[in-house]
Every structure is written in structure tokens, then in C-alpha cells.
Steps between C-alpha positions, in 0.01 A plus 500: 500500500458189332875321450418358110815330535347236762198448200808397250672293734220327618319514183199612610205497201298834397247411781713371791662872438132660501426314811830632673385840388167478642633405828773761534194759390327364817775543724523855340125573641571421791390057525734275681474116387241294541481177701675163356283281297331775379404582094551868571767685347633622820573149577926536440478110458275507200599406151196373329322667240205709573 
């Protein structure tokens, strides 16, 4: 579950939320994070537009 809340608070834009999304759909299937420095989306450090 993804806490909206934080998105407000932090006011996250329509794609920082999409990004969150895609990375809490990898951790859903199973992908742990990626390694820092990284562009991957498993990278829990990321917040740069794809």
C-alpha cells in the first residue's frame, strides 16, 4: 500500500508518484533494489526523471 499522504506532504508531482509506483510494483514481483548510483528504478536513492 502506497501511503498518498507522504505524496501530499512531500509534494511529490504526477511522475515522482508514478515512479514510487513502479518501484513498489517491483518489490511486489519479487526485485530488491538496485546498487547506488544506479538509473534503475530499483535504485531507493533515485529521484530523477526517467
Amino acid at each position: 500500500m502506497i501511503n498518498r499522504a507522504v505524496f501530499e506532504k512531500y509534494r511529490y508531482s504526477t511522475d515522482d508518484q508514478i515512479h514510487v509506483a513502479e518501484h513498489e510494483l517491483g518489490h511486489a514481483l519479487g526485485v530488491a533494489h538496485n546498487i547506488v548510483n544506479s538509473k534503475s528504478i530499483m535504485n531507493p536513492a533515485n529521484m530523477i526523471n526517467y
